[in-house]
VMD Tcl script that draws the C-alpha trace (Angstrom):
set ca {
  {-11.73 4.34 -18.88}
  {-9.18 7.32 -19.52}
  {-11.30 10.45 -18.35}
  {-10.28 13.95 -18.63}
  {-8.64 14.86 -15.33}
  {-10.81 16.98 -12.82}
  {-9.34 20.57 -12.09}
  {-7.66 20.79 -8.98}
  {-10.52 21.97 -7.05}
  {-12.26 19.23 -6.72}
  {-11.48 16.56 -4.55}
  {-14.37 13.78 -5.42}
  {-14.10 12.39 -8.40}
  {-16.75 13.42 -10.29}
  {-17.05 9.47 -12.26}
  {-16.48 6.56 -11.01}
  {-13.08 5.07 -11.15}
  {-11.96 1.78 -10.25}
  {-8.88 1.07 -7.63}
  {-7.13 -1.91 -6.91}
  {-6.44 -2.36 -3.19}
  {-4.25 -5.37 -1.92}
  {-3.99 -6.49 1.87}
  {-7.56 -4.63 2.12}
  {-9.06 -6.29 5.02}
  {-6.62 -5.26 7.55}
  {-4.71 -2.83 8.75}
  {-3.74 -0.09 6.03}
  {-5.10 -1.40 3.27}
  {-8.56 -1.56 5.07}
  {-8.68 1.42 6.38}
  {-7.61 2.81 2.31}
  {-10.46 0.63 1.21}
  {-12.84 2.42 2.84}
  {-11.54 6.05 2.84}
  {-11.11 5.83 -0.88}
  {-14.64 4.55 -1.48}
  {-15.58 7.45 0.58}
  {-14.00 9.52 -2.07}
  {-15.83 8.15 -5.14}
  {-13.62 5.44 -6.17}
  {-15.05 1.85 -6.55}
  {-12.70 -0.38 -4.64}
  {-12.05 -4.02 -5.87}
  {-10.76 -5.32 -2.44}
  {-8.43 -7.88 -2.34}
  {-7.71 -9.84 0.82}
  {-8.87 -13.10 2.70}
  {-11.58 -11.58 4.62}
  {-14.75 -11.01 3.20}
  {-16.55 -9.19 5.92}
  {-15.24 -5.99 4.88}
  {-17.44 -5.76 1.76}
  {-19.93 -5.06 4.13}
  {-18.50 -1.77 5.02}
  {-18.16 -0.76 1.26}
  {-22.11 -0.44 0.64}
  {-21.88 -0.83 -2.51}
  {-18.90 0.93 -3.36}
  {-16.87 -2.12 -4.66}
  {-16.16 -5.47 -4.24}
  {-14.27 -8.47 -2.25}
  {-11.85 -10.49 -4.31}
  {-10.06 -13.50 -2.33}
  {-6.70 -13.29 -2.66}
  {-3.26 -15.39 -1.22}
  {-0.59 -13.09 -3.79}
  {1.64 -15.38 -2.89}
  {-0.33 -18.35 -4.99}
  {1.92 -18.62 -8.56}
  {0.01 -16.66 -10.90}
  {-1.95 -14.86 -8.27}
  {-1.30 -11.33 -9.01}
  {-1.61 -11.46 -12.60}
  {-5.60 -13.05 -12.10}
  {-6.26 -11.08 -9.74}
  {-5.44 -7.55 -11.73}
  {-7.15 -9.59 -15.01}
  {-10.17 -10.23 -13.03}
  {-11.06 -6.26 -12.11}
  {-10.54 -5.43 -15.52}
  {-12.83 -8.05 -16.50}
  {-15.40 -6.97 -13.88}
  {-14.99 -3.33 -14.68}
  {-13.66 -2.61 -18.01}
  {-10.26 -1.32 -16.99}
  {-8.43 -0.62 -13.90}
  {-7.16 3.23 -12.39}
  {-5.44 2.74 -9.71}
  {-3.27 0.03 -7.64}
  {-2.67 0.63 -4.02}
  {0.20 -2.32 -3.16}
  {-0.79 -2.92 0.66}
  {-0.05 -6.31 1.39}
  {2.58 -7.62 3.51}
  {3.87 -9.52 6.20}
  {6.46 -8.77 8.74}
  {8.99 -10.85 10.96}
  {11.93 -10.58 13.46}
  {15.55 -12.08 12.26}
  {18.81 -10.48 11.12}
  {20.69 -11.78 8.32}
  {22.52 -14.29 10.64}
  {19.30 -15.78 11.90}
  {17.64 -15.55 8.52}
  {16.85 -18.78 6.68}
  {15.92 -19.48 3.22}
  {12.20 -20.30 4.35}
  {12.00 -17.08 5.96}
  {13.59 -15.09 3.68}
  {11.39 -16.35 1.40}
  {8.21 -15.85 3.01}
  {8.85 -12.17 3.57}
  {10.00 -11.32 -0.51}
  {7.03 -13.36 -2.05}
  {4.07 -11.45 -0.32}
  {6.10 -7.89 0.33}
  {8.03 -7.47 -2.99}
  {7.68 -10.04 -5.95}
  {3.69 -10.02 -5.73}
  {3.98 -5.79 -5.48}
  {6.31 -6.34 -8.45}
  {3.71 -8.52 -10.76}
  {0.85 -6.49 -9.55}
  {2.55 -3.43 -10.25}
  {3.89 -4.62 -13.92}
  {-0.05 -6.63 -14.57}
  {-1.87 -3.21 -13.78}
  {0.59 -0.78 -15.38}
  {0.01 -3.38 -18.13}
  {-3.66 -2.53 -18.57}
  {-3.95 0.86 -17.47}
  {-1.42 2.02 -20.18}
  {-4.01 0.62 -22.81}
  {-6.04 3.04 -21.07}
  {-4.36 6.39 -20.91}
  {-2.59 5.83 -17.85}
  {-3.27 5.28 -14.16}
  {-1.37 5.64 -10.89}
  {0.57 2.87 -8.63}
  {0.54 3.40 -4.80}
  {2.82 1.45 -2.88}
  {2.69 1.33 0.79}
  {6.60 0.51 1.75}
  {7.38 1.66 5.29}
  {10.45 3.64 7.15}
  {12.11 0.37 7.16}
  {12.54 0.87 3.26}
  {14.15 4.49 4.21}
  {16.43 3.26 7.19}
  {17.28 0.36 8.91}
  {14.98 -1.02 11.74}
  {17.11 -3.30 14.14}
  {16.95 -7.12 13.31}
  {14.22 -6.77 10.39}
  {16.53 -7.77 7.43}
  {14.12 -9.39 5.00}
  {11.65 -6.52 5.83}
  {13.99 -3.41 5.57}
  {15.34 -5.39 1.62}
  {11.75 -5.69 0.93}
  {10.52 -2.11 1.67}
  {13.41 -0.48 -0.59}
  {12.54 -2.61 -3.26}
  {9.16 -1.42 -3.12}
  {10.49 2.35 -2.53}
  {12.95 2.00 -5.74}
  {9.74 -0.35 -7.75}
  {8.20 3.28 -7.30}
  {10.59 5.07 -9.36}
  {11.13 2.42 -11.86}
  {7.85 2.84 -12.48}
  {7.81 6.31 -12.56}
  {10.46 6.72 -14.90}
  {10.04 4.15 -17.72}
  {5.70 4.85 -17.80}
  {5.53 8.65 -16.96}
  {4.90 8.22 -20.87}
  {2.18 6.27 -20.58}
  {0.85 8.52 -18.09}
  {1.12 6.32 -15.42}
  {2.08 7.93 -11.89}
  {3.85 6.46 -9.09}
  {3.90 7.18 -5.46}
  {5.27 5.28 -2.13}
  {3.56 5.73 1.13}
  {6.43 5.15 3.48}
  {4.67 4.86 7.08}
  {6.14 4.74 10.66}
  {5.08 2.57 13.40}
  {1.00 2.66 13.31}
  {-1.33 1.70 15.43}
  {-2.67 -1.63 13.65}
  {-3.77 -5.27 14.92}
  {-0.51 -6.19 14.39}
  {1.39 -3.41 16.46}
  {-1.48 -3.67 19.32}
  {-0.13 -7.57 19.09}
  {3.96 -7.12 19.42}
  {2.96 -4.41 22.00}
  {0.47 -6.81 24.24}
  {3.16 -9.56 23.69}
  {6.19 -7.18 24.99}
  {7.17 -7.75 28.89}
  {6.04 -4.36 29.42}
  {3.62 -3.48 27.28}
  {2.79 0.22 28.62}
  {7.11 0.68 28.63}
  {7.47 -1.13 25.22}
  {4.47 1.54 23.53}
  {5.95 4.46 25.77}
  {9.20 4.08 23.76}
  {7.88 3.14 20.32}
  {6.00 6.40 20.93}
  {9.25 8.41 22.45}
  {11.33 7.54 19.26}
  {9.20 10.15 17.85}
  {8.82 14.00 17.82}
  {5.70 13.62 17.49}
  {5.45 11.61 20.52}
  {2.82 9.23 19.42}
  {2.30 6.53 16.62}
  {0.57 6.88 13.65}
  {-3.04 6.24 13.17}
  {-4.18 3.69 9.94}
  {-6.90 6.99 9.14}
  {-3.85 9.00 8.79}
  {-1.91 7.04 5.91}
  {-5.33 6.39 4.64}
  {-5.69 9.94 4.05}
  {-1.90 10.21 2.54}
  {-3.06 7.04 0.19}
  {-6.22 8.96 -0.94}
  {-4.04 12.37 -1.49}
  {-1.22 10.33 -3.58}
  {-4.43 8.60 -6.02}
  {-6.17 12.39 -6.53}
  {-6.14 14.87 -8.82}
  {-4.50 17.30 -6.46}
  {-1.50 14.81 -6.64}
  {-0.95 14.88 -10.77}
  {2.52 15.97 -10.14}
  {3.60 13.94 -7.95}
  {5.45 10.65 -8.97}
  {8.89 8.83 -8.47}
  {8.69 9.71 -4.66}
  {7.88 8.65 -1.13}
  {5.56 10.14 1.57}
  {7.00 9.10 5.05}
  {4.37 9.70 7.63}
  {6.76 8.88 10.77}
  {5.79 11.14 13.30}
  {9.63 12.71 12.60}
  {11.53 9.59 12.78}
  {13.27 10.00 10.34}
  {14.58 13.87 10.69}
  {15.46 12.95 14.45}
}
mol new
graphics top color blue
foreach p $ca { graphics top sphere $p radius 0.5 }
foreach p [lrange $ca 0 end-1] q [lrange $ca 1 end] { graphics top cylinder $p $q radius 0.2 }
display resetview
C-alpha cells in the first residue's frame, strides 16, 4: 500500500488509504473518525459502540475493541491488515481518566489508567509500525493531552500516562524515521466532550465550575472535539510530511499563560 506521496497542494487523498482509529466512538476519536473519512481515508473504527458505522457511509468499518483484553491490540492492528491489505495510519485515541494523587492512588487504579492510556498505545503503536514498515512507512498519531505537558492537580496516573504517550511519539520518531514512519502527538486542553459535559453537570456549580475551566484560558473558552479533529487530520496529511517527533497542544493558551 506504499503510494507516491501527493504534492502539497492537495489536501484529499487522491487513493484510498486505510487509518486505524482507537477510542472511535466517543469523544475525539469519533469526531477523527468521521472528519478523516471526510478526507478520503477509510477508517477501521475501533471502539465498543457500533452505531457509529452508521455515520461512516461506507467509508470504513466498526471493529469491537476492549485494548485492555491481553493480546487485544496486536489482533486488532492484524485484523485491518487482514481486511485491507496493509495499514497507513494509527490515530491512538483511547483512554480513560480519573481523580487521585499519588497518595490516594492504589494499585487497582493505577492500573486501570496505564493499561488502556499507555501500554495498549504502546502495542498498538509497536503492532502497526510493525506492518506499515513492510509497507514503506506510515504515520502514528497519538492523542496525549496538556496533562502529558504539565501537571493537572490530583491526576497522577493520567499526567504519567500522557508523557509516556508524548515521549512514545519521539521514540517512534527517532528509531523508524528510516522506515518512513512519522510520528505526531495531539496534546489537547480541556474539550468539550461527554465526559467534560459530565464532571461539569456533576460540579456544585456547574455554570461557576465551566466559567473557570473556561477562564484558565486566553482563549476564554474550551476546545471543541471538531477542532482537534481537524489538528488529527492535518498531523495524518501530506501537508504534514515534515512533521514528526513533536506535539500539537491545542489549549486555548494554557500552556503559555
Amino acid at each position: 500500500m506504499a503510494d507516491v506521496v501527493p504534492g502539497p497542494a492537495e489536501w484529499r487523498w487522491t487513493h484510498v488509504r486505510t487509518v486505524l482509529v482507537t477510542g472511535a466512538t466517543s469523544g475525539i476519536g469519533e469526531a477523527a473518525a468521521l472528519a478523516l473519512a471526510e478526507h478520503g481515508w477509510w477508517v477501521a473504527a475501533g471502539g465498543r459502540d457500533a452505531s457509529l458505522v452508521h455515520r461512516l457511509d461506507g467509508r470504513g468499518e466498526f471493529l469491537p475493541a476492549d485494548l485492555t483484553d491481553g493480546g487485544a491490540p496486536e489482533r486488532l492492528v492484524a485484523d485491518v491488515v487482514a481486511r485491507r491489505g496493509g495499514l497507513d495510519a494509527l490515530v491512538n485515541s483511547a483512554g480513560v481518566h480519573d481523580r487521585a494523587t499519588v497518595a490516594d492512588l492504589t494499585a487497582e487504579h493505577l492500573d486501570a489508567i496505564l493499561d488502556c492510556d499507555l501500554r495498549a498505545a504502546v502495542l498498538l503503536a509497536g503492532a502497526a509500525v510493525r506492518a506499515m514498515r513492510e509497507d514503506g512507512g506510515g504515520v502514528v498519531v497519538n492523542v496525549a493531552s496538556e496533562a502529558g505537558l504539565r501537571v493537572v492537580p490530583s491526576q497522577v496516573a493520567y499526567n504519567v500516562a500522557k508523557a509516556g504517550m508524548v515521549m512514545l511519539t519521539r521514540c517512534i520518531a527517532v528509531d523508524h524515521a528510516a522506515d518512513g514512519i512519522r510520528a505526531v502527538s495531539v496534546c489537547p486542553g480541556t474539550t468539550r466532550t461527554a465526559l467534560v459535559d459530565g464532571a461539569i453537570a456533576a460540579a456544585d456549580d456547574p455554570e461557576a465550575h465551566e466559567r473557570t475551566l473556561a477562564l484558565m484560558r486566553p482563549a476564554g473558552r474550551l476546545g471543541r472535539v471538531d477542532e482537534i479533529a481537524a489538528a488529527i487530520v492535518f498531523a495524518t496529511s501530506p501537508e504534514a510530511a515534515y512533521m514528526t517527533g513533536t506535539e500539537l497542544v491545542l489549549d486555548g493558551g494554557f500552556s503559555a499563560a
